[in-house]
Backbone as a printed PyTorch tensor [residue, N CA C, xyz], in Angstrom:
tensor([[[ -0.2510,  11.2160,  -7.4400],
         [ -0.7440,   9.8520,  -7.4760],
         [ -0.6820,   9.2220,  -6.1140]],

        [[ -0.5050,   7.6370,  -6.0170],
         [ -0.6050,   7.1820,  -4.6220],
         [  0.5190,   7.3260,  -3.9260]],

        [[  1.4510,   7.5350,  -4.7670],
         [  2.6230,   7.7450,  -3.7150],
         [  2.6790,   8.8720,  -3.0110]],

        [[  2.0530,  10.2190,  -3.8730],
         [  1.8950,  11.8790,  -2.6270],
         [  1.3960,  11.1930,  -2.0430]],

        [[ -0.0820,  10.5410,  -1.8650],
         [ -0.9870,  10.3100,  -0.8280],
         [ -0.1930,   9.4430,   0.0020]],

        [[  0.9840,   8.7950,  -0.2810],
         [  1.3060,   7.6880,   0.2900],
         [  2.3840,   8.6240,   1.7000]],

        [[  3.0870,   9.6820,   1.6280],
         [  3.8230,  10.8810,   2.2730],
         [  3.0370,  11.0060,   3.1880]],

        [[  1.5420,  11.2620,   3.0020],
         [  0.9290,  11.7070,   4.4240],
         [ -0.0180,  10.8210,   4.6900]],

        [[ -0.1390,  10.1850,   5.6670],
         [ -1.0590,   9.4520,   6.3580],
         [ -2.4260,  10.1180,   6.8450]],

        [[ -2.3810,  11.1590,   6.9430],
         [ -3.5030,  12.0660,   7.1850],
         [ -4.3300,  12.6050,   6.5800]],

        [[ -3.3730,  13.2170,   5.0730],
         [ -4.4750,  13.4080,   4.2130],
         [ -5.0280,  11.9010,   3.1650]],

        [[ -4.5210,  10.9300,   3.9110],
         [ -5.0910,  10.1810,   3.0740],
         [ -6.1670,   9.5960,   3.4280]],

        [[ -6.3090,   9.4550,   4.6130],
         [ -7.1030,   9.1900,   5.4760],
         [ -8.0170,  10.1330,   5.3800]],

        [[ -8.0880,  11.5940,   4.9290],
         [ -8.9610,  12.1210,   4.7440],
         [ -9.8780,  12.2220,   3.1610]],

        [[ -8.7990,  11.7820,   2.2900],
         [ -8.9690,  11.5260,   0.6960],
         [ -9.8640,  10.4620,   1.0640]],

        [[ -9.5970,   9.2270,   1.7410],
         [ -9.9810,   8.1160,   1.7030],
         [-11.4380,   8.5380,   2.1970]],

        [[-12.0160,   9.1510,   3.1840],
         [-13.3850,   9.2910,   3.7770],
         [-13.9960,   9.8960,   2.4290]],

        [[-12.9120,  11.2720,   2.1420],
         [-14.0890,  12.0160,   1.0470],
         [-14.4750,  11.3020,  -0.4060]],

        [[-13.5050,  10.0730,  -0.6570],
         [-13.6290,   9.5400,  -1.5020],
         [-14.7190,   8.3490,  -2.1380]],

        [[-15.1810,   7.9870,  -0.5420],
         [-16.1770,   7.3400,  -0.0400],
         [-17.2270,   7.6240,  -0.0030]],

        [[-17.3490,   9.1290,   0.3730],
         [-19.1170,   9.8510,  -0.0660],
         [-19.4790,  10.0740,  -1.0310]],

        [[-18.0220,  10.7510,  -2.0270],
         [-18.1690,  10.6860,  -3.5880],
         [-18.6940,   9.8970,  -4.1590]],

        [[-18.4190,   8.1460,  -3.6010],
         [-18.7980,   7.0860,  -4.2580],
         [-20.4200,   6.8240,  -4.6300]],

        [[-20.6430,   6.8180,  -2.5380],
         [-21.9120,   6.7670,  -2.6120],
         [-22.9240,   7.7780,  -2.9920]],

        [[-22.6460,   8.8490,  -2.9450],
         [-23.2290,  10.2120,  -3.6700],
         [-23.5770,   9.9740,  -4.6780]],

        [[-22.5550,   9.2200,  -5.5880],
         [-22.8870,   9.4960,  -7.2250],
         [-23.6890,   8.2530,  -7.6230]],

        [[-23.4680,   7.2650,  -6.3890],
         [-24.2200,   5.7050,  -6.8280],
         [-25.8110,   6.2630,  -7.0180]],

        [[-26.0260,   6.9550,  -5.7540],
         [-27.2810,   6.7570,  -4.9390],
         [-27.5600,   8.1000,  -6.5590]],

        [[-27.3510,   8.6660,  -7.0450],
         [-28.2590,   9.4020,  -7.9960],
         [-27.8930,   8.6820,  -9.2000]],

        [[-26.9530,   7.6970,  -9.3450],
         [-27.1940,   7.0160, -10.7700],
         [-26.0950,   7.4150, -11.8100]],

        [[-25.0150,   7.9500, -10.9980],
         [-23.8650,   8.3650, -11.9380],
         [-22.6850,   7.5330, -12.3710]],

        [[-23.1340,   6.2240, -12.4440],
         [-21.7120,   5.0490, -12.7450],
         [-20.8730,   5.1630, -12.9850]],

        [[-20.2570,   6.6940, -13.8390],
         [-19.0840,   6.2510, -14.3920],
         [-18.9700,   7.0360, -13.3160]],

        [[-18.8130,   8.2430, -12.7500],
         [-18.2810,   9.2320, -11.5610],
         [-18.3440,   7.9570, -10.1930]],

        [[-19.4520,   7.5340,  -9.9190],
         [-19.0030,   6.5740,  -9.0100],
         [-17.8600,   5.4610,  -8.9840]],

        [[-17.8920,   5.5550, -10.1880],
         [-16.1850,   4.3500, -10.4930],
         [-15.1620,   5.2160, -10.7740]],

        [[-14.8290,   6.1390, -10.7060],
         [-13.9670,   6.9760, -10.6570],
         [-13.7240,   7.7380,  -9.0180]],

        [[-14.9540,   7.5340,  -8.2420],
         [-14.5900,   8.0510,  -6.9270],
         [-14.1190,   6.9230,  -6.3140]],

        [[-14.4870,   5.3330,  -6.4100],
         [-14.0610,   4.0070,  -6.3990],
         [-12.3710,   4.0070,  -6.2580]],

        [[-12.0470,   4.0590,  -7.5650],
         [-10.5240,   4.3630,  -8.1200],
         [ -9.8760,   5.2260,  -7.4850]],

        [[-10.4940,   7.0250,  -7.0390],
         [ -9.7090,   7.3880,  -6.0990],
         [ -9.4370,   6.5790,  -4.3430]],

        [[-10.9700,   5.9260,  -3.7970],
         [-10.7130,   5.5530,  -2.9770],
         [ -9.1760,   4.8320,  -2.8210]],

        [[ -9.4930,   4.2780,  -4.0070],
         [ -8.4740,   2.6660,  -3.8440],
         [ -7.2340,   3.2430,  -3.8440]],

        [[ -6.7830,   4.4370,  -4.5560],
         [ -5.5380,   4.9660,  -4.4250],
         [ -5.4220,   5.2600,  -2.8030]],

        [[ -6.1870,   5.9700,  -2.2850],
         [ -5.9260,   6.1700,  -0.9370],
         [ -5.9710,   5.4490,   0.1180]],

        [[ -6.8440,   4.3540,  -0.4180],
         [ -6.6500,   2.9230,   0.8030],
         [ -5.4220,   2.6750,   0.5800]],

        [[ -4.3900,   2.3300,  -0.5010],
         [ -3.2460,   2.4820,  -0.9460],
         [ -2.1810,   3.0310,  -0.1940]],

        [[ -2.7720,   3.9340,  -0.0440],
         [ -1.7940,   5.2250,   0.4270],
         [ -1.6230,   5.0630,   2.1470]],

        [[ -2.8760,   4.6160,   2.2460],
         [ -2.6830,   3.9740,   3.9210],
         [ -2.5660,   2.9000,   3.9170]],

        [[ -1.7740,   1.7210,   3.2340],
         [ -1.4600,   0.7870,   3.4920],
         [ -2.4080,  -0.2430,   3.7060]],

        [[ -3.5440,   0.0390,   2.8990],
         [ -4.8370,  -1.3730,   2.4860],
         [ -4.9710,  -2.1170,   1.5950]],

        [[ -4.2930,  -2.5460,   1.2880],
         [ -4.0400,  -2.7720,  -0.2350],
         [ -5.7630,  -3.8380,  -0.3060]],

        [[ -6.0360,  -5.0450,   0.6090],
         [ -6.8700,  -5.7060,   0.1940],
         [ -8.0760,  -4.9320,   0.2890]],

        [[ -8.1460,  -4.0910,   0.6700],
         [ -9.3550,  -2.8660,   1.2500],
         [ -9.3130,  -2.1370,  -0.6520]],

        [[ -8.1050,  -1.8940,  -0.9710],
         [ -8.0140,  -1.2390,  -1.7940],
         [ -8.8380,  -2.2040,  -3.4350]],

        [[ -7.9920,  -3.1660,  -2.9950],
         [ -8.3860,  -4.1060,  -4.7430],
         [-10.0790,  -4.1390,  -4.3950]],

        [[-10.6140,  -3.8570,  -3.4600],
         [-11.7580,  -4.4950,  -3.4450],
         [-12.2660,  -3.5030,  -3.9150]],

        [[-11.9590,  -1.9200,  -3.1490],
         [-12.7100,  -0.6580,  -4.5970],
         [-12.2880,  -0.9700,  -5.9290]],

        [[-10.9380,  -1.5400,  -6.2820],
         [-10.4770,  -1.1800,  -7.9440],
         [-11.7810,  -2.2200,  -8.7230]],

        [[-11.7620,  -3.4850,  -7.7760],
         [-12.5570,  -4.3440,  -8.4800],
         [-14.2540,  -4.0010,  -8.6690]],

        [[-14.4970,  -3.4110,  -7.9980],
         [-16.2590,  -2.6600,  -7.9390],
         [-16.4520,  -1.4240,  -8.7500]],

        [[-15.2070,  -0.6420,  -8.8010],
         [-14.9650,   0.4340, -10.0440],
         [-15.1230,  -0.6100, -11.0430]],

        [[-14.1470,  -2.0150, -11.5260],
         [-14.1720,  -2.6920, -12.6880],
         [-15.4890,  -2.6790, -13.0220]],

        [[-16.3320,  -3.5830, -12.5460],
         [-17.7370,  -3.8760, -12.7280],
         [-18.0640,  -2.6350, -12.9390]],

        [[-18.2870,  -1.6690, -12.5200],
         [-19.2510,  -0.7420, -12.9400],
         [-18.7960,   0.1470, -14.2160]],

        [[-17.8240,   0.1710, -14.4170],
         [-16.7500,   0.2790, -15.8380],
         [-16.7540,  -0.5870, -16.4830]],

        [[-17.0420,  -1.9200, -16.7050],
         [-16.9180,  -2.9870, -17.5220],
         [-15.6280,  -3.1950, -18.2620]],

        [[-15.8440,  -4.2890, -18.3280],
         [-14.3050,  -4.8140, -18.6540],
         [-13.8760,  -4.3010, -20.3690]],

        [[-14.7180,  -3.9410, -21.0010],
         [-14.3670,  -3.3000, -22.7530],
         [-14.0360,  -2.2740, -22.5710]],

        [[-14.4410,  -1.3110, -21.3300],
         [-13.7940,  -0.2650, -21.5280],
         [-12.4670,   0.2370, -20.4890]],

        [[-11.5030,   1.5040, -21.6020],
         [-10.1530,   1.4470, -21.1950],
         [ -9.8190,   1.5040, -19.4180]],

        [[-11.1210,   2.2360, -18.6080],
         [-11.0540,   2.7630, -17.1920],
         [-11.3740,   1.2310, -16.7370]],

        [[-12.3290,   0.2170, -16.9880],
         [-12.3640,  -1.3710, -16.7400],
         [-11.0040,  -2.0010, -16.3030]],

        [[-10.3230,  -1.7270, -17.9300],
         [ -9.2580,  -2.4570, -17.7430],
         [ -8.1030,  -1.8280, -17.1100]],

        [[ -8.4290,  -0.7900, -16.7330],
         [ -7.1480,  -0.3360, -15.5120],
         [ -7.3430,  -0.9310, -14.5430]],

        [[ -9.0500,  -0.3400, -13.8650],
         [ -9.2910,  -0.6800, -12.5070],
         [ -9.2490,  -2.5080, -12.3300]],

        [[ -9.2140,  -3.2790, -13.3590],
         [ -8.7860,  -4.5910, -13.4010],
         [ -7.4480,  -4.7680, -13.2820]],

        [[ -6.4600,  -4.2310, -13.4350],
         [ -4.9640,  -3.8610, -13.5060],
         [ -4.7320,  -3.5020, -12.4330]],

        [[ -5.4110,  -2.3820, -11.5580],
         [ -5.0900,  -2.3090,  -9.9550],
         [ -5.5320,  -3.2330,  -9.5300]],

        [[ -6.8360,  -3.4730,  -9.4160],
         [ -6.7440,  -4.9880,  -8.6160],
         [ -6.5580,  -5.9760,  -8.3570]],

        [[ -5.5290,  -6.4100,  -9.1180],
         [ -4.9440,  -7.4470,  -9.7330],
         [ -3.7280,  -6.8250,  -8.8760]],

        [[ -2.9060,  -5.9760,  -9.3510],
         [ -1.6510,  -5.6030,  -8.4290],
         [ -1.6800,  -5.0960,  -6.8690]],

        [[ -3.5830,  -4.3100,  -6.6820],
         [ -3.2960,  -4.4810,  -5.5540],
         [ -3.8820,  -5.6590,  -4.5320]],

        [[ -4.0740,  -6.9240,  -4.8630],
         [ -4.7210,  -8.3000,  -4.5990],
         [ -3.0160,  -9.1170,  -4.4120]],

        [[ -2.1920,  -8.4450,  -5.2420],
         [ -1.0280,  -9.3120,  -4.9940],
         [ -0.3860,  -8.9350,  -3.7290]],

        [[ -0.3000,  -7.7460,  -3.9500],
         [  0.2450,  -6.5540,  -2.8930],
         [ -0.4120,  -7.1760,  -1.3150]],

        [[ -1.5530,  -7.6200,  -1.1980],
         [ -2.4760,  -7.9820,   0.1540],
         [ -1.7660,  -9.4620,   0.0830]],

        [[ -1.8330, -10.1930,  -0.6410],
         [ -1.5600, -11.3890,  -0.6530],
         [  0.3220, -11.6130,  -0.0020]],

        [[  1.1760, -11.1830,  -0.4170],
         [  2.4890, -11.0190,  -0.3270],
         [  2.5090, -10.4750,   1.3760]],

        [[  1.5210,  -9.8050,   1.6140],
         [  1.9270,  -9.0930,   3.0930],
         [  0.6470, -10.0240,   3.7100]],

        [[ -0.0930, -10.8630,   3.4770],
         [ -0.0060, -12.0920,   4.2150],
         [  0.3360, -13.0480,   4.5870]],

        [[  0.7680, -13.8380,   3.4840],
         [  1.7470, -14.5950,   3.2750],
         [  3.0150, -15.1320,   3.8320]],

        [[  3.8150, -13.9360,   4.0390],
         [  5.1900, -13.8600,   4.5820],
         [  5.4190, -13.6170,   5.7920]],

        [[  4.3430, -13.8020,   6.5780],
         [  4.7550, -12.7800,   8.2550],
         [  4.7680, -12.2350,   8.1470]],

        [[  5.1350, -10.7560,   7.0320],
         [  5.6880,  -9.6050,   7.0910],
         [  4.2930,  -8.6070,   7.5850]],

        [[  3.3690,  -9.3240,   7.7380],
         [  1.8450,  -8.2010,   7.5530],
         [  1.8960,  -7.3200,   8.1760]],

        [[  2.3560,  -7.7830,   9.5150],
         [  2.3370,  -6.0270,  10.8780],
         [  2.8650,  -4.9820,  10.1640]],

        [[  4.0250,  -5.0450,   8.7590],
         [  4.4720,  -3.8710,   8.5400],
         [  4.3900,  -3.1800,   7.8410]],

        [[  4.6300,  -1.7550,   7.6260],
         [  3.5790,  -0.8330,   6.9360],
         [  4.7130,  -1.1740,   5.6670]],

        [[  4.2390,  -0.4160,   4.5190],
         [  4.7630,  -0.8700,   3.3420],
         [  5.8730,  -0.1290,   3.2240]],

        [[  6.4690,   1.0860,   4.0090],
         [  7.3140,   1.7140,   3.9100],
         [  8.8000,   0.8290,   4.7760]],

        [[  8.2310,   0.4160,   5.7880],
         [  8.9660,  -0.8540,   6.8050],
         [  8.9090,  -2.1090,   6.4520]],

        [[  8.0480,  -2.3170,   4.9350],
         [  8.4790,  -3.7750,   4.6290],
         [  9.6900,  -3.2940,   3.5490]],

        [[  9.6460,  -1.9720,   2.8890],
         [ 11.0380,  -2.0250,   1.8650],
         [ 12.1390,  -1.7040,   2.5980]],

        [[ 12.1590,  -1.0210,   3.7270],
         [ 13.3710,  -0.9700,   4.6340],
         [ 13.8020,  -2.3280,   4.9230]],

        [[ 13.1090,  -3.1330,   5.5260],
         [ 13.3440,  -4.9890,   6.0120],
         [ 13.8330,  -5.1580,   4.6080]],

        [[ 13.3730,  -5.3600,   3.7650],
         [ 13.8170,  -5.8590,   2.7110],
         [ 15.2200,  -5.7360,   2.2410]],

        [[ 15.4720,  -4.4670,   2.8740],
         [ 17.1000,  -3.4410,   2.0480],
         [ 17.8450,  -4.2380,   2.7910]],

        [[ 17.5600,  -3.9790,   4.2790],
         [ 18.4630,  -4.3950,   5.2180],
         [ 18.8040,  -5.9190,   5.2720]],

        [[ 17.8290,  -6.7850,   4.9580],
         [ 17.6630,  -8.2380,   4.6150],
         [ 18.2950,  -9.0260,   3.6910]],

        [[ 19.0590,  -7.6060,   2.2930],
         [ 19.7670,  -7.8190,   1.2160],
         [ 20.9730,  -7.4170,   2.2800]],

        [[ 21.1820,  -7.3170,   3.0390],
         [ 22.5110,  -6.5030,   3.6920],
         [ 23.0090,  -5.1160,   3.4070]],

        [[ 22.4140,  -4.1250,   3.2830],
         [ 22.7060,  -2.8060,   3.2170],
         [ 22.3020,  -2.5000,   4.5460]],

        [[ 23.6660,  -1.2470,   3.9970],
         [ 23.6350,  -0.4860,   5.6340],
         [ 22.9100,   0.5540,   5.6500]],

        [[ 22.4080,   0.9300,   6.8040],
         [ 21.3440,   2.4460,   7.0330],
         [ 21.7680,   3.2950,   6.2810]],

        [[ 22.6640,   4.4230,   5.6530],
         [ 23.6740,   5.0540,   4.7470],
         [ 22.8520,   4.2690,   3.3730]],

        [[ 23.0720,   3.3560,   2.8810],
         [ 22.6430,   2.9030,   2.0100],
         [ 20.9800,   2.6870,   1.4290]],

        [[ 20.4450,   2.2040,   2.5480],
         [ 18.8110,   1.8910,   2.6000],
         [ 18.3030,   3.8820,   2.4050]],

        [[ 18.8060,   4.2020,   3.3540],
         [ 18.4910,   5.7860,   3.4270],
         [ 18.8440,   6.1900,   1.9950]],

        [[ 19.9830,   5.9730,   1.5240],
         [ 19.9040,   6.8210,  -0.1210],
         [ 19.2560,   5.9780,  -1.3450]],

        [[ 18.7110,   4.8520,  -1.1570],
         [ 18.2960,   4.0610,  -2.2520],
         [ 16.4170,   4.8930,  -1.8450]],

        [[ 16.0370,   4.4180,  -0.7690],
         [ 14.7700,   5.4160,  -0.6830],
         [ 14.9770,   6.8760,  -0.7320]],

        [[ 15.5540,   7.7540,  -0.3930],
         [ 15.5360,   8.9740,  -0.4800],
         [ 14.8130,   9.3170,   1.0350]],

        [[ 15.5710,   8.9190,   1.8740],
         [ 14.8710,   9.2670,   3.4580],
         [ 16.5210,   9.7330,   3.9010]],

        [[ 15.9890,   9.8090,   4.9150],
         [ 17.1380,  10.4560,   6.1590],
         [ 17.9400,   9.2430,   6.7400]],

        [[ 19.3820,   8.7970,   7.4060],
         [ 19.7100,   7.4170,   7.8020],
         [ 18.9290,   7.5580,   9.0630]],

        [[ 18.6530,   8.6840,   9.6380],
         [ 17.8730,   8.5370,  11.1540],
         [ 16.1490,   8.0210,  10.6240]],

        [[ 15.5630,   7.9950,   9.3960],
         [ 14.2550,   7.7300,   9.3370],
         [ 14.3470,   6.4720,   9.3040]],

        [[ 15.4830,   5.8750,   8.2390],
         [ 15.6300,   4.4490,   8.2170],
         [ 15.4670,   3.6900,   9.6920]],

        [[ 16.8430,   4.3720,  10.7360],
         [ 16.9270,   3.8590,  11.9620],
         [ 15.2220,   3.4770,  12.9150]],

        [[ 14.3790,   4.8980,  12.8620],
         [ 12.8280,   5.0340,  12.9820],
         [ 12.4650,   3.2890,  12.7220]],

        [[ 12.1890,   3.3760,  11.2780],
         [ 11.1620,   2.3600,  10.3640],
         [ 12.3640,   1.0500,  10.9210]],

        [[ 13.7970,   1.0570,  11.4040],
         [ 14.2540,  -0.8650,  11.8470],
         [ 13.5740,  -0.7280,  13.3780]],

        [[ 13.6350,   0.3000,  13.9560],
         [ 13.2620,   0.5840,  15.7740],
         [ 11.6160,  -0.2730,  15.9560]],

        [[ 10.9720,   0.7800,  14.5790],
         [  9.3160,  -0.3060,  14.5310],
         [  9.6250,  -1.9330,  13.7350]],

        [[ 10.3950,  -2.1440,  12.5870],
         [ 10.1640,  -3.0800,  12.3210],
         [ 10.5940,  -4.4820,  13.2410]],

        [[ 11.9630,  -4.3700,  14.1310],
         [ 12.4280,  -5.0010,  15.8330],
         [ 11.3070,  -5.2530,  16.4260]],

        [[ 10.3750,  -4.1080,  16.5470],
         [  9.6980,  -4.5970,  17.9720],
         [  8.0070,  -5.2390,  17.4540]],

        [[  7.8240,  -4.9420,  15.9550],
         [  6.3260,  -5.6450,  15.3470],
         [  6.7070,  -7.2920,  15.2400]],

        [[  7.9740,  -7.1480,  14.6310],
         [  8.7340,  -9.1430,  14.4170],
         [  9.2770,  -9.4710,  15.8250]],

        [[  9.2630,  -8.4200,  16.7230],
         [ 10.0060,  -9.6040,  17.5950],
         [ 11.6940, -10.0760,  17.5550]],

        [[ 12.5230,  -9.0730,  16.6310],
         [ 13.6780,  -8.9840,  16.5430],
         [ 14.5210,  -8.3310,  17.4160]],

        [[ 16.0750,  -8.5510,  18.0710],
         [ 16.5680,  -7.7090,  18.3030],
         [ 18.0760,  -7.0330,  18.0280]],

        [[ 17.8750,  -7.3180,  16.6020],
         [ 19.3230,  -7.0960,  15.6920],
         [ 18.9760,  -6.9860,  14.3820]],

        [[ 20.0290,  -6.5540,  13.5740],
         [ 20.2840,  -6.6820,  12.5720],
         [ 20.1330,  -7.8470,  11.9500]],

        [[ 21.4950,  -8.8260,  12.3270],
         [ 21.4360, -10.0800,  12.0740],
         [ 20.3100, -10.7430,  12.0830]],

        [[ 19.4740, -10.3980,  13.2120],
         [ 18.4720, -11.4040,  13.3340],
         [ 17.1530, -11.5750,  12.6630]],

        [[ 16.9110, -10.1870,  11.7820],
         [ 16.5890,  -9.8350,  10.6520],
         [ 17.2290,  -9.8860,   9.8480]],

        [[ 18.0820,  -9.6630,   9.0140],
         [ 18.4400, -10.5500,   7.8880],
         [ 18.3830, -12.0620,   8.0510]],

        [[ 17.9040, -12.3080,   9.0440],
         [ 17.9660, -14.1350,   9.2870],
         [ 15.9710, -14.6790,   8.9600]],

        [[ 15.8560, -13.5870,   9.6590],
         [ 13.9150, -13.6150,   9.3720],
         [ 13.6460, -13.4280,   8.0180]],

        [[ 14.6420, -12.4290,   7.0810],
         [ 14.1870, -12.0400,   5.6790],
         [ 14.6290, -13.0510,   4.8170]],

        [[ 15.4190, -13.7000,   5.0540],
         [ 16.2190, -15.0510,   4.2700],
         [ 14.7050, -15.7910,   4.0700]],

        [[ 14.3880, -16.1770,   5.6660],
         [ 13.8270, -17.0830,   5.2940],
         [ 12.0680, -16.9070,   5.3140]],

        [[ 11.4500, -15.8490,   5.1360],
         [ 10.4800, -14.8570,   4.4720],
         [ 10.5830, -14.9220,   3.0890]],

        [[ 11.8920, -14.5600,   2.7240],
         [ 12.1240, -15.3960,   0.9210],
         [ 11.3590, -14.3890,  -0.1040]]])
């Protein structure tokens, strides 16, 4: 699902192109439901690279062409809806520069957990954690700990 795609940035980026010709491939000969289903994969993989508003905008064009009575409608209405919140939340807050993997690290660390901790609640390495605070310091403009948990307080 989106989270494999979400592991590699590369193949998603490549899901994401092939997912895109699929679309238009199947539009341009008249295949609606396969075109809303190549839609839906897009959107997983805009996903997966961290688009979320890129993303709701395929789930929502899969909707329409799925219609809302039927069960694939009301999913692709269900992603875009979660991923419309998802865009909205990482505008919203300042937090936007950061990729979604470095906004749940900020977040851990923002509750006050330590690297040891953030690292075993995600299932990363404490040196990947260290990685994702090194980028999230220098996208906010932080240069501490403290001074992030002081930005995430009041991010809210």
């Amino acid at each position: 699902g989106a989270a494999a795609v979400q592991a590699d940035g590369a193949g998603a980026a490549c899901l994401d192109a092939w997912a895109e010709r699929a679309a238009e491939a199947a539009s341009t000969v008249g295949l609606i439901e396969q075109s809303g289903h190549a839609l839906l994969a897009r959107g997983h993989a805009l996903m997966g690279r961290e688009l979320p508003a890129e993303a709701a905008a395929c789930y929502e064009e899969a909707r329409v062409l799925f219609g809302d009575a039927s069960p694939a409608g009301a999913r692709a209405r269900e992603l875009a809806r979660s991923a419309g919140r998802m865009a909205e939340r990482c505008e919203d807050d300042g937090l936007g520069e950061l990729t979604l993997r470095e906004r749940e690290v900020a977040e851990l660390a923002g509750e006050g957990l330590k690297t040891k901790d953030i690292a075993g609640r995600l299932r990363v390495s404490p040196r990947t954690v260290d990685v994702h605070l090194t980028h999230i310091y220098s996208k906010l403009g932080v240069n501490s700990r403290a001074a992030l948990v002081r930005l995430m307080a009041l991010a809210g």
